[in-house]
gemmi code that builds the backbone of each chain (N, CA, C; Angstrom):
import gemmi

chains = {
    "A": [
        ("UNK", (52.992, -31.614, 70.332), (52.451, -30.259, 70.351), (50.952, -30.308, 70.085)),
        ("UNK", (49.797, -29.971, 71.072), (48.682, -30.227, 71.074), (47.888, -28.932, 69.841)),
        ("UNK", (48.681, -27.987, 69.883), (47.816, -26.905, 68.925), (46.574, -26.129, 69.554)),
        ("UNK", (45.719, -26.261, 68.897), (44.284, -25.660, 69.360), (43.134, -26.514, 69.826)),
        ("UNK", (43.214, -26.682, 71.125), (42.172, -28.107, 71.590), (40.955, -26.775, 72.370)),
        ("UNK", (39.796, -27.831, 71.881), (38.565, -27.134, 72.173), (37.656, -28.572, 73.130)),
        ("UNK", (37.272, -27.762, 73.992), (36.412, -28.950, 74.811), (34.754, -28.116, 74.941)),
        ("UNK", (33.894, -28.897, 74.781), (33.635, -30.198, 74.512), (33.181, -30.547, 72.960)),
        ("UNK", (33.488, -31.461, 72.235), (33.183, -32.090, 70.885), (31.658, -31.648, 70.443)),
        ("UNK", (31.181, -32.006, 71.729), (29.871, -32.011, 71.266), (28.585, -31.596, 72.340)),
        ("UNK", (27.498, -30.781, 71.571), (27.154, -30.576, 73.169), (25.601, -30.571, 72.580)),
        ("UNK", (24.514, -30.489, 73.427), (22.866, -30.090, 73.460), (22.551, -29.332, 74.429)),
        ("UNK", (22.101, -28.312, 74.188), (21.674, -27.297, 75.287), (19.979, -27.169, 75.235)),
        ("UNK", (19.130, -27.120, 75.977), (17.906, -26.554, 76.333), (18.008, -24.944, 75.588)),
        ("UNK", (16.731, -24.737, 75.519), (16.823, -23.732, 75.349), (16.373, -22.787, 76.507)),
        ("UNK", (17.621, -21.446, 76.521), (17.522, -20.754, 77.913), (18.659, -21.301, 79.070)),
        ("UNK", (19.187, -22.404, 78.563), (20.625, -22.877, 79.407), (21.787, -21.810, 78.678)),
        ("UNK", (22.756, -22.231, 79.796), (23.819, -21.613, 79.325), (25.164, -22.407, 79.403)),
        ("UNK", (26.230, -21.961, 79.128), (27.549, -22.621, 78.657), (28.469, -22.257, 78.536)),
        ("UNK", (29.516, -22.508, 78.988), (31.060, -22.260, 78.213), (31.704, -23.465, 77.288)),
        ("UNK", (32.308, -22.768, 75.839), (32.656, -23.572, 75.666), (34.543, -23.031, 75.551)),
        ("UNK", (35.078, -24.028, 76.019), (36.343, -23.913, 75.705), (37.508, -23.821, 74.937)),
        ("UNK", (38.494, -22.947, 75.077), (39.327, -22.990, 74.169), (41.179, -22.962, 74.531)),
        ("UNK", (42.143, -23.792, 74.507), (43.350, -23.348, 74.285), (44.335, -23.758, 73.828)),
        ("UNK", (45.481, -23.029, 73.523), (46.549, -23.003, 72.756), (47.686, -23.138, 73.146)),
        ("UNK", (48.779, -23.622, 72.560), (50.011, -23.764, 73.741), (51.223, -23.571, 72.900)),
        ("UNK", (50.836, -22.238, 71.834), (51.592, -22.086, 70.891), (52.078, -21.003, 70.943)),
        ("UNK", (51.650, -20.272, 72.355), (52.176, -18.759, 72.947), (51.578, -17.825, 71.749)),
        ("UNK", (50.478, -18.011, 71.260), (49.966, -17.083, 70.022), (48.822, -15.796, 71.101)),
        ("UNK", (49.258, -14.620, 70.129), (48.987, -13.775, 70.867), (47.142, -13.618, 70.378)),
        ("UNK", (46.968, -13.425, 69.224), (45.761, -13.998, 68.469), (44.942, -14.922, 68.599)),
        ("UNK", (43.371, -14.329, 69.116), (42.883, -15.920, 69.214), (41.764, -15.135, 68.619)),
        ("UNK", (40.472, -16.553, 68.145), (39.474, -16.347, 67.683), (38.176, -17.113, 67.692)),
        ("UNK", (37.444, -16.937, 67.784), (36.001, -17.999, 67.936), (35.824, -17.625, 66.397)),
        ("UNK", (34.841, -18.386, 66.114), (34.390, -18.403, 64.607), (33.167, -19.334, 65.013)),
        ("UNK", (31.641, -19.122, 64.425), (30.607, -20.427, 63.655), (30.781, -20.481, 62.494)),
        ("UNK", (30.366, -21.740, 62.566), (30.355, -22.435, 60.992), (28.573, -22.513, 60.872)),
        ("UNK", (27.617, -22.469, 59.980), (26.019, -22.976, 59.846), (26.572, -23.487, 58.347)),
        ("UNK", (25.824, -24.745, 58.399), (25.564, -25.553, 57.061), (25.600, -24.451, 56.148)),
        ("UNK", (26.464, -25.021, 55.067), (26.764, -24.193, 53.628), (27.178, -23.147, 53.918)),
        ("UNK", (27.292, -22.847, 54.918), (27.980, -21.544, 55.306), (29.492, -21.142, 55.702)),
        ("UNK", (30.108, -20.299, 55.542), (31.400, -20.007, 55.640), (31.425, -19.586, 57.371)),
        ("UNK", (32.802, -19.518, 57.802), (33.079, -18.840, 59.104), (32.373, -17.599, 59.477)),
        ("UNK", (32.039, -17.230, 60.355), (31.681, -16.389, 60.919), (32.496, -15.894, 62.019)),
        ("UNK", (33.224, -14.562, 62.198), (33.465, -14.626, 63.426), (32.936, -13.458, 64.366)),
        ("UNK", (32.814, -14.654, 65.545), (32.123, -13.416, 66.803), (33.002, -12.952, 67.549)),
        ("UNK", (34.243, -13.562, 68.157), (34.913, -12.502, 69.231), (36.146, -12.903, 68.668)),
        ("UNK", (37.060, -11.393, 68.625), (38.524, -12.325, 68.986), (39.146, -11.420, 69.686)),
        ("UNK", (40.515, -11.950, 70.087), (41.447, -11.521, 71.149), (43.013, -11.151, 70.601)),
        ("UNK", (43.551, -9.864, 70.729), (45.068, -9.539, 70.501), (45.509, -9.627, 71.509)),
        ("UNK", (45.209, -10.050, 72.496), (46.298, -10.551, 73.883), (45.576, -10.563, 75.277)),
        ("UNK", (45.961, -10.795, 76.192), (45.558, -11.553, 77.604), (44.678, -9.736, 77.791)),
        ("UNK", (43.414, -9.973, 77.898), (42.897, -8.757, 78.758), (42.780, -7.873, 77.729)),
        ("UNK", (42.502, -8.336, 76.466), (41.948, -7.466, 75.443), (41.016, -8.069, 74.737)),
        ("UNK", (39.570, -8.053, 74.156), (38.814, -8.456, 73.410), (38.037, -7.783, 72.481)),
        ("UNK", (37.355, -8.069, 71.598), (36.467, -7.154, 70.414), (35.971, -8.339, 69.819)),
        ("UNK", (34.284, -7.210, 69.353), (33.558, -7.935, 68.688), (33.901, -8.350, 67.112)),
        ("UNK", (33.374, -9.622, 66.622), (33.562, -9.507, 65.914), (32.041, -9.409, 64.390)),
        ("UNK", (31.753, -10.573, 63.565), (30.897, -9.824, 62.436), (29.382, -10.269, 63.546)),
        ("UNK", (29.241, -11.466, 64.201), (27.835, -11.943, 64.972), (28.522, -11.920, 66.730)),
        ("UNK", (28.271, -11.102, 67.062), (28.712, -11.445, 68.840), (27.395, -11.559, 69.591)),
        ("UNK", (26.342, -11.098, 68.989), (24.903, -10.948, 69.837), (24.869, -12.371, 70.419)),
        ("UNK", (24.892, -12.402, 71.510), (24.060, -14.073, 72.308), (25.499, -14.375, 72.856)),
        ("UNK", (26.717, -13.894, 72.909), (27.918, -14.310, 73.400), (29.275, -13.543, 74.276)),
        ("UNK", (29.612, -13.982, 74.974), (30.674, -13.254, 75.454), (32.023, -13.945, 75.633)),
        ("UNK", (33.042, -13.132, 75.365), (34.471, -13.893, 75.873), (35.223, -13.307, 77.051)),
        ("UNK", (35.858, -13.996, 77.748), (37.292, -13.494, 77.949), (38.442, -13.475, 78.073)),
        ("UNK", (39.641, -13.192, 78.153), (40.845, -13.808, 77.941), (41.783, -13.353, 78.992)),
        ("UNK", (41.970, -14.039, 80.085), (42.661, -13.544, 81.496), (43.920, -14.071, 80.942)),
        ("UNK", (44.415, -15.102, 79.988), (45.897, -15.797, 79.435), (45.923, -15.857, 78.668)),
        ("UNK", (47.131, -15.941, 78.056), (47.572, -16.053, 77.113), (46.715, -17.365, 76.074)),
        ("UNK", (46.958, -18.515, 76.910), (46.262, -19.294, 76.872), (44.891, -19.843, 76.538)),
        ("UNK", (43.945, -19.083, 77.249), (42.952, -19.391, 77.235), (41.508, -18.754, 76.647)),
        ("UNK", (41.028, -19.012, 75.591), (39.864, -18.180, 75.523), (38.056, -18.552, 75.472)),
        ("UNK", (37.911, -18.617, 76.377), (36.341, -19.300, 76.353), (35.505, -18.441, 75.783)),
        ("UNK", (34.278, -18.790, 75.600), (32.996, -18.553, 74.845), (32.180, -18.796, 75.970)),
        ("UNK", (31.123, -17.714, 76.071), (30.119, -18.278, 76.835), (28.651, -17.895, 76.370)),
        ("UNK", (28.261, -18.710, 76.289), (26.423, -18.729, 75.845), (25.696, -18.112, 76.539)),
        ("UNK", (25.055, -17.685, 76.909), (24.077, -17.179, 78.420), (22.565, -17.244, 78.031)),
        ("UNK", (22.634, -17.240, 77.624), (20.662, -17.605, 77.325), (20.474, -18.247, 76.002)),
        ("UNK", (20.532, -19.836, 75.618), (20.930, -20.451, 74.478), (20.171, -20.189, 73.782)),
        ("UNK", (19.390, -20.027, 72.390), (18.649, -20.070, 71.292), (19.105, -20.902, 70.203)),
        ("UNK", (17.845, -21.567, 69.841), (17.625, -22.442, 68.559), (18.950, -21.896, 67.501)),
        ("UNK", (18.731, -20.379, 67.116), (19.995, -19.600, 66.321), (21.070, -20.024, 66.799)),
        ("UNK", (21.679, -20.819, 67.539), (23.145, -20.482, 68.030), (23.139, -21.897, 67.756)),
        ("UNK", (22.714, -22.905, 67.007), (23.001, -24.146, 67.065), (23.940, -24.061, 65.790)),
        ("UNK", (25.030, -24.805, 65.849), (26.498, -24.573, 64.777), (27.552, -24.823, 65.342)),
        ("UNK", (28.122, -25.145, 64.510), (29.659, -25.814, 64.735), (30.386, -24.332, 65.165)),
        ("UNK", (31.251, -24.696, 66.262), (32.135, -23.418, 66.523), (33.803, -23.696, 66.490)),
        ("UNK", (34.153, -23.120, 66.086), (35.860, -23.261, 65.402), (36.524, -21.503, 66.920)),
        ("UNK", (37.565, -22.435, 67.327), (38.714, -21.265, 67.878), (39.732, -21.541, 67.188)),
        ("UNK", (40.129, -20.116, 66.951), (41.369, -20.322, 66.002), (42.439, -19.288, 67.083)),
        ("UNK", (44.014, -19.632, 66.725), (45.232, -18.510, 67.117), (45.597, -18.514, 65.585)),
        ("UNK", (46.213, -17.031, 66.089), (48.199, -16.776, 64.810), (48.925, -15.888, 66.135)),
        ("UNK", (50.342, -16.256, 65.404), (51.192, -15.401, 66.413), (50.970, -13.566, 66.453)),
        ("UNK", (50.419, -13.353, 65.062), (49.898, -12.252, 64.766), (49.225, -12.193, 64.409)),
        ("UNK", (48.912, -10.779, 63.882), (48.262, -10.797, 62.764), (48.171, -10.908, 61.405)),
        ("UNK", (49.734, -10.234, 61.441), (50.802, -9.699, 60.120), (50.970, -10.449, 59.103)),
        ("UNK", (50.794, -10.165, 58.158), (51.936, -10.381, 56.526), (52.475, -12.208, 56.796)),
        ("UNK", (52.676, -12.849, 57.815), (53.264, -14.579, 57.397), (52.852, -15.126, 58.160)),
        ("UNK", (51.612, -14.831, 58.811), (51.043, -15.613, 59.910), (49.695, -16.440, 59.089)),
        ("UNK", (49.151, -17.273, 59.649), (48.229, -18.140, 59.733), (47.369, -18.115, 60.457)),
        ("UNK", (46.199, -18.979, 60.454), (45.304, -18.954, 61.551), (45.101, -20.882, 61.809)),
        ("UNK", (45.602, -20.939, 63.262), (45.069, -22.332, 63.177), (44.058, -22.886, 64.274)),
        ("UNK", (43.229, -24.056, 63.443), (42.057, -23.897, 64.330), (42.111, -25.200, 65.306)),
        ("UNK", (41.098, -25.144, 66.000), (40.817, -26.744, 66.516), (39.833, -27.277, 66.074)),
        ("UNK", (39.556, -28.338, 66.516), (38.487, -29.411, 65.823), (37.359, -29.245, 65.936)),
        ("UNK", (37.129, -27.946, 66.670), (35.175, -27.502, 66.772), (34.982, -28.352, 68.033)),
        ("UNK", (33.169, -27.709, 68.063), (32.380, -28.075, 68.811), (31.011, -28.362, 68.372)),
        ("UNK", (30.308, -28.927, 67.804), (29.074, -28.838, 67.357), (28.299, -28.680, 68.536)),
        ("UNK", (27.241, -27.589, 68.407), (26.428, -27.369, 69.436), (25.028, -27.614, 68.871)),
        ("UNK", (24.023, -27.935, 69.735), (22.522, -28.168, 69.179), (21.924, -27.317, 70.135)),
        ("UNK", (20.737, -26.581, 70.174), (20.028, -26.026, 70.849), (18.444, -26.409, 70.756)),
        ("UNK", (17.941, -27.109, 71.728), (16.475, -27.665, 71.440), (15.658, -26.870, 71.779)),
    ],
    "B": [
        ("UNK", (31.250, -2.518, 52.588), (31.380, -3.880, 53.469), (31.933, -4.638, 53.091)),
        ("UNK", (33.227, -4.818, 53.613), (34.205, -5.980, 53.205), (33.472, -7.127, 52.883)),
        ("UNK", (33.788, -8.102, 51.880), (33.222, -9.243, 51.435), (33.816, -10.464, 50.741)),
        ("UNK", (34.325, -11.511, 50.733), (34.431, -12.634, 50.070), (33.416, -13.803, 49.017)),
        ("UNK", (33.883, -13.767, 48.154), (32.973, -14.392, 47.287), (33.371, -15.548, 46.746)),
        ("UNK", (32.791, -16.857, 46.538), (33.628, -17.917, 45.944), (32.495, -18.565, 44.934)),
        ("UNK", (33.483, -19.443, 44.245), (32.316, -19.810, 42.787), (33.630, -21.270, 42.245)),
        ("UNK", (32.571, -21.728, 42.113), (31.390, -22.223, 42.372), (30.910, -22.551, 43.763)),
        ("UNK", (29.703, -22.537, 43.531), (29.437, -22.993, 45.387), (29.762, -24.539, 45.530)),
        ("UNK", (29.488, -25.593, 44.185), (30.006, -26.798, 44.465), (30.194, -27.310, 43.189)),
        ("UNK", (30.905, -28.376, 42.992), (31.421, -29.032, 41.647), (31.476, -30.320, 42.503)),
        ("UNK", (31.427, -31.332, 40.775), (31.445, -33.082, 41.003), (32.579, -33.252, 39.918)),
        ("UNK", (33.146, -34.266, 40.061), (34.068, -34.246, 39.200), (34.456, -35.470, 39.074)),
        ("UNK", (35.218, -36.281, 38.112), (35.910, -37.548, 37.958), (37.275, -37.529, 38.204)),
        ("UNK", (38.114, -38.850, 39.172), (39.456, -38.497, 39.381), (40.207, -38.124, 38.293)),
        ("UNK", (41.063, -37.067, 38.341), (41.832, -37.349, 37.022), (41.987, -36.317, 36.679)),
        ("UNK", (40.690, -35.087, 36.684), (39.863, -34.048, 36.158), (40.836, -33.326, 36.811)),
        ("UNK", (41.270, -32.144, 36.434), (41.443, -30.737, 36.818), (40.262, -29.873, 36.827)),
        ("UNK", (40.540, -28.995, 38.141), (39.838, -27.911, 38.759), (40.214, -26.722, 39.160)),
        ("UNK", (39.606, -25.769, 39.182), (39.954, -24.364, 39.040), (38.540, -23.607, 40.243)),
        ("UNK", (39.413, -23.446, 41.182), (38.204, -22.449, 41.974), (38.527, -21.571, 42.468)),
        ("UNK", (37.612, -20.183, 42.392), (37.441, -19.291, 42.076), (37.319, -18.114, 43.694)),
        ("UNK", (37.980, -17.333, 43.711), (37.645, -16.362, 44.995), (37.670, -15.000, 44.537)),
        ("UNK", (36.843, -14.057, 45.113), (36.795, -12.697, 44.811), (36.945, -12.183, 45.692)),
        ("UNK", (37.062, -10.839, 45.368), (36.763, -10.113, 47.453), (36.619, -8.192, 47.126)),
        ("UNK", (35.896, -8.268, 47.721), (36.302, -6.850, 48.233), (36.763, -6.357, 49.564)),
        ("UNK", (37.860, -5.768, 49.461), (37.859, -5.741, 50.876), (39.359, -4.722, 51.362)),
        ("UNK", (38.589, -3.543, 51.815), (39.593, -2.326, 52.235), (41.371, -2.958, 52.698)),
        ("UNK", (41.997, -2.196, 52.333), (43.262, -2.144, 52.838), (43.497, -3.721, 52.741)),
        ("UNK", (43.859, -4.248, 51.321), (44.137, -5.688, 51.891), (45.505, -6.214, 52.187)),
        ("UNK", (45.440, -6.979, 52.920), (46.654, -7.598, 53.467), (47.173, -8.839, 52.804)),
        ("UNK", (46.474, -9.759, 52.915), (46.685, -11.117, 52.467), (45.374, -11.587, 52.284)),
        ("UNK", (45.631, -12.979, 51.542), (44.340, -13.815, 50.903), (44.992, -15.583, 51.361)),
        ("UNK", (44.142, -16.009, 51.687), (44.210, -17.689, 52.533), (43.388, -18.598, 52.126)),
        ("UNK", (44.182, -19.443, 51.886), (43.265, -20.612, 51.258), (43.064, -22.228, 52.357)),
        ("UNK", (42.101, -22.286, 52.350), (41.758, -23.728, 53.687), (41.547, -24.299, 52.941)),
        ("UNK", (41.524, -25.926, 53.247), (40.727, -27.061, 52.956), (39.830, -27.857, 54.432)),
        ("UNK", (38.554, -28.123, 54.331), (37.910, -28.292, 55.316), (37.014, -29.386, 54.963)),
        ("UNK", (38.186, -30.924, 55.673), (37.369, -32.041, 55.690), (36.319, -31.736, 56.538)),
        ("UNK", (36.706, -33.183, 57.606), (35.018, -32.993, 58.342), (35.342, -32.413, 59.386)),
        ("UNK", (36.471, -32.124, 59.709), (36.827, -31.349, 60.874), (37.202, -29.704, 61.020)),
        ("UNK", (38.109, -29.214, 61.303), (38.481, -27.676, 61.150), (39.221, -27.840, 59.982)),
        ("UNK", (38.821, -26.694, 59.672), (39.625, -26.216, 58.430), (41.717, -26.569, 58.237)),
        ("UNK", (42.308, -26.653, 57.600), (43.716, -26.774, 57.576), (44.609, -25.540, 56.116)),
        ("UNK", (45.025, -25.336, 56.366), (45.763, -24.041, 55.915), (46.497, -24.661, 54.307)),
        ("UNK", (46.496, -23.951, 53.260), (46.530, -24.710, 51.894), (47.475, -23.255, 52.255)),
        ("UNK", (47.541, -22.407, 51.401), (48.642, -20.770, 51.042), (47.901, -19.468, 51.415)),
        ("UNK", (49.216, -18.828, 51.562), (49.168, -17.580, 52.071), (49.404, -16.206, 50.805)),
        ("UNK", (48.593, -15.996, 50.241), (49.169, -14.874, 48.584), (49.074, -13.576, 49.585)),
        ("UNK", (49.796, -12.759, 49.137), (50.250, -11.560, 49.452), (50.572, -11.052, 48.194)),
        ("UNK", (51.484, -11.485, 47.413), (51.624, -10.434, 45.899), (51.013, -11.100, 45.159)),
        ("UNK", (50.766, -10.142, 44.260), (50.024, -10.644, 42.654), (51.324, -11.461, 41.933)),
        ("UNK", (50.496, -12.476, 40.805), (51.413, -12.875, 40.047), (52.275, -14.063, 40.624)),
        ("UNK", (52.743, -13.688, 41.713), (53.465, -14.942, 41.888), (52.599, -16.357, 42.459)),
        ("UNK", (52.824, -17.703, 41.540), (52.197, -18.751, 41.989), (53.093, -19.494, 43.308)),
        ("UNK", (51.731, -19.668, 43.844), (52.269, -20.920, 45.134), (52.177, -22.433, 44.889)),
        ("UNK", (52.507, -23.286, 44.957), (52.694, -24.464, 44.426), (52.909, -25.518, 45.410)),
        ("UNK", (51.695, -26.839, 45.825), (52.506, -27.634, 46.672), (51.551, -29.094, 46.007)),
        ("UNK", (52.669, -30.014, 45.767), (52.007, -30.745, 45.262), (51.323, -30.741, 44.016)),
        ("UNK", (49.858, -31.127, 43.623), (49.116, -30.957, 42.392), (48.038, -29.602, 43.112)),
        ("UNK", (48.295, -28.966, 44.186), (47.655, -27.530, 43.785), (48.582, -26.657, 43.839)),
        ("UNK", (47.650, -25.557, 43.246), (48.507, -24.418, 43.064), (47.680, -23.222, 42.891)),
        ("UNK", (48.324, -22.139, 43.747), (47.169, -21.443, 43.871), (48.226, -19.826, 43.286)),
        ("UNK", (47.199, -18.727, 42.593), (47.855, -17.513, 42.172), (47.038, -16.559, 42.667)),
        ("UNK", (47.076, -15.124, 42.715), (46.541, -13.585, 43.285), (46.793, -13.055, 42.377)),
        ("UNK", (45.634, -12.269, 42.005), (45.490, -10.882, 40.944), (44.758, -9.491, 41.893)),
        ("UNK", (45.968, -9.132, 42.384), (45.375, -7.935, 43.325), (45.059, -6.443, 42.453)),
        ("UNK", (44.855, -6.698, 41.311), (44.277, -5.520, 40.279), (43.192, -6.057, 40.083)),
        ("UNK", (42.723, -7.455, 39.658), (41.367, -7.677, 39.728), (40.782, -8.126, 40.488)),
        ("UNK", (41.563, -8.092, 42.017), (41.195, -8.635, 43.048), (40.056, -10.279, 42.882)),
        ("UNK", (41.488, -10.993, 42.465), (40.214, -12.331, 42.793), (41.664, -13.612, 42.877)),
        ("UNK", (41.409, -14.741, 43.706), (42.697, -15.599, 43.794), (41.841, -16.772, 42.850)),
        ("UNK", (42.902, -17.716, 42.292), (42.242, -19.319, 41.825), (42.919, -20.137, 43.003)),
        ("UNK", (42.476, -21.236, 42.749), (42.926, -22.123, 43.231), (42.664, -23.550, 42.740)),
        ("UNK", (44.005, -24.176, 42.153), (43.992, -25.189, 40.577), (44.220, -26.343, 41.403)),
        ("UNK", (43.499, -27.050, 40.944), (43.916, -29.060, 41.882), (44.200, -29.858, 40.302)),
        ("UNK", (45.644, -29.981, 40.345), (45.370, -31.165, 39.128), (45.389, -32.521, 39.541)),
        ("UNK", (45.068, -33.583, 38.078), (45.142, -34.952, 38.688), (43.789, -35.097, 39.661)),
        ("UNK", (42.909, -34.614, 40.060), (42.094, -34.948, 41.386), (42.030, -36.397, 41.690)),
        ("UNK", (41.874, -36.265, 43.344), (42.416, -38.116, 43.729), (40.847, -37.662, 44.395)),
        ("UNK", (40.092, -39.110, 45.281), (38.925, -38.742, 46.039), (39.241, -38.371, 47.349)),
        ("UNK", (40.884, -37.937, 47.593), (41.116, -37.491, 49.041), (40.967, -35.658, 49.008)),
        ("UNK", (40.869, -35.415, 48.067), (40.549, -33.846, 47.449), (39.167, -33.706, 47.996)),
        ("UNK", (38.464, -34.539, 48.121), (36.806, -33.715, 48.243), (37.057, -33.332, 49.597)),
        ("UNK", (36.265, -32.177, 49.994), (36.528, -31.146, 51.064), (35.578, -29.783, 50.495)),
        ("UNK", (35.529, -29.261, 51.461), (35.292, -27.799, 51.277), (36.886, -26.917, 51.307)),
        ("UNK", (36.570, -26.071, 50.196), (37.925, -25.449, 50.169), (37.536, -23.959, 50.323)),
        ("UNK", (37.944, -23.063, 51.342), (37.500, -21.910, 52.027), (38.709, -20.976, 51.528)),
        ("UNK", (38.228, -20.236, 50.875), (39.364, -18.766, 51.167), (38.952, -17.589, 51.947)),
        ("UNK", (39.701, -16.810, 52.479), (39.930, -15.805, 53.498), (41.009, -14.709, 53.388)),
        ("UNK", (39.860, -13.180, 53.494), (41.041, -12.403, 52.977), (41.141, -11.563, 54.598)),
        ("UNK", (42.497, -10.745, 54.577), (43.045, -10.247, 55.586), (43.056, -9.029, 55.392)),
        ("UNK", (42.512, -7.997, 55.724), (43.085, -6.752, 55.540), (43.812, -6.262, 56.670)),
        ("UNK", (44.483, -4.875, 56.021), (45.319, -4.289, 56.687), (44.501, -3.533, 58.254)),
        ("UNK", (43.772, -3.010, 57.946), (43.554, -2.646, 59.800), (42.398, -3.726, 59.784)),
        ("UNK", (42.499, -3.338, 61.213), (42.069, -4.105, 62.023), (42.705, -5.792, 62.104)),
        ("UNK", (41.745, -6.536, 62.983), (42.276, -8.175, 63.217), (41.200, -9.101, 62.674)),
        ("UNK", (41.413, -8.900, 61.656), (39.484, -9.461, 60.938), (40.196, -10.525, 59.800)),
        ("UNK", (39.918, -11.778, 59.698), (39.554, -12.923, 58.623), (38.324, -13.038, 58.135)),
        ("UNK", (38.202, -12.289, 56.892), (36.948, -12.401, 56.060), (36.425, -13.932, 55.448)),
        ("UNK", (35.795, -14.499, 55.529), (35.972, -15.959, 54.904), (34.116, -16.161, 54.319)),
        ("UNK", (34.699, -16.612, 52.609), (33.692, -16.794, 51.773), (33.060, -18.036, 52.502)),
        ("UNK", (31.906, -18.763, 51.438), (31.011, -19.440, 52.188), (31.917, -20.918, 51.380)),
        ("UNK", (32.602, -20.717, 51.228), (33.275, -22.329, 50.534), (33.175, -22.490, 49.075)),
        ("UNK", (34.010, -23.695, 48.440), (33.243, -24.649, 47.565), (33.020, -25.922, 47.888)),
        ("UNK", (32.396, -26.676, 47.518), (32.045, -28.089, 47.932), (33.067, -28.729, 46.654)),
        ("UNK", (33.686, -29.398, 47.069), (34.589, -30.556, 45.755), (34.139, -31.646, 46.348)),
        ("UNK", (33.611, -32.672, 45.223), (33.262, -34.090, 45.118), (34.052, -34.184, 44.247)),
        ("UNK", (35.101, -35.498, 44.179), (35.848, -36.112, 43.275), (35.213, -37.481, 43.637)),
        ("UNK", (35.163, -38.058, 42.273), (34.110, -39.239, 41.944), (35.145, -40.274, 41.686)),
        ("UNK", (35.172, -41.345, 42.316), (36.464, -42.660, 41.705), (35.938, -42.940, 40.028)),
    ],
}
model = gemmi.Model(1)
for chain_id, residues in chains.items():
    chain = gemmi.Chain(chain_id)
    for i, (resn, *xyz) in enumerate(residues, 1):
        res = gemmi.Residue()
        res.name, res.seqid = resn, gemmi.SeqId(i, " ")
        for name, pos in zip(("N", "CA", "C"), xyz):
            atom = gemmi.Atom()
            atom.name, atom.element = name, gemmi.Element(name[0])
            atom.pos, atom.b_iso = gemmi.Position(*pos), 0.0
            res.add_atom(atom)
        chain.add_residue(res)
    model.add_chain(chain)
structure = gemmi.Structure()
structure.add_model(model)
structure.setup_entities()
């Protein structure tokens, strides 16, 4: 059972490039979530998703967009990179939201922006 | 503005030592409170408190909720040096689909 795989590990962007970074799950979770991490810093999250063809912002979305055509799948996309957006990014699912659910993540992406 | 707070921001410690860390929160309509541990990779899921009072227990941690003074611990006894991590809590409230998550603690356990 693969869980929450995020591609790519690791990335460097120019600044003013753009990107997707990837995300999916194969845990039929209806819940998904992007999150940054910045040094000493706790999660942040910018977008998440309650199901295929629904999205909302979340506490930082400025500089990003998602969308979620599956169940499956939820990408991130960069569109005009900035120095600010350099940070580890975490996607997380739960089957819900509710009272005995969890959130589980994948292994990130560290991004750099030069 | 919903908020999470954790304390210490970091501790060093000798194996052996017991530890006690600390989460606060404010935060409308709450639902639940979550505790991570976050080697070098993503975070991994430690407990889920929902009522006050009752302790969760796995291993040498153990974690309790005081939803009158709104704040969770979270106790490591024995510390081994596979304990150092950042340990993240995260609270849930009732509306909306939002994971609030403090800025960590740093645990160093020292051989």
């Amino acid at each position: 059972n693969a869980g929450v795989t995020q591609t790519p590990k690791f990335r460097i962007l120019k600044i003013g490039q753009s990107m997707t970074l990837q995300c999916t799950q194969d845990m039929n979770h209806n819940y998904m979530y992007w999150y940054r991490q910045d040094p000493g810093m706790g999660l942040k999250l910018i977008y998440y998703s309650v199901g295929a063809g629904i999205t909302d912002k979340g506490e930082v979305p400025n500089g990003y967009n998602v969308s979620r055509s599956t169940t499956e799948d939820f990408p991130l996309r960069l569109e005009l990179a900035a120095p600010s957006q350099t940070s580890v990014y975490f996607c997380a699912s739960s089957r819900t939201s509710g009272r005995g659910d969890t959130q589980y993540f994948g292994p990130g992406t560290r991004l750099t922006v030069l | 503005e919903d908020k999470v707070v954790q304390s210490p921001l970091s501790l060093v410690v000798h194996e052996g030592d017991t530890v006690t860390l600390n989460c606060s929160y404010e935060v409308t309509n709450f639902r639940s409170l979550l505790w991570y541990k976050q080697e070098k990779k993503a975070p991994t899921f430690l407990f889920m408190l929902t009522s006050s009072g009752i302790e969760k227990k796995s291993g040498r941690l153990s974690s309790i909720l005081d939803k009158k003074e709104l704040f969770s611990i979270l106790n490591i006894t024995a510390t081994q040096t596979g304990d150092s991590a950042i340990y993240l809590c995260a609270v849930s409230p009732n509306t909306g689909n939002q994971f609030y998550f403090g800025t960590g603690t740093s645990l160093t356990v020292i051989p």
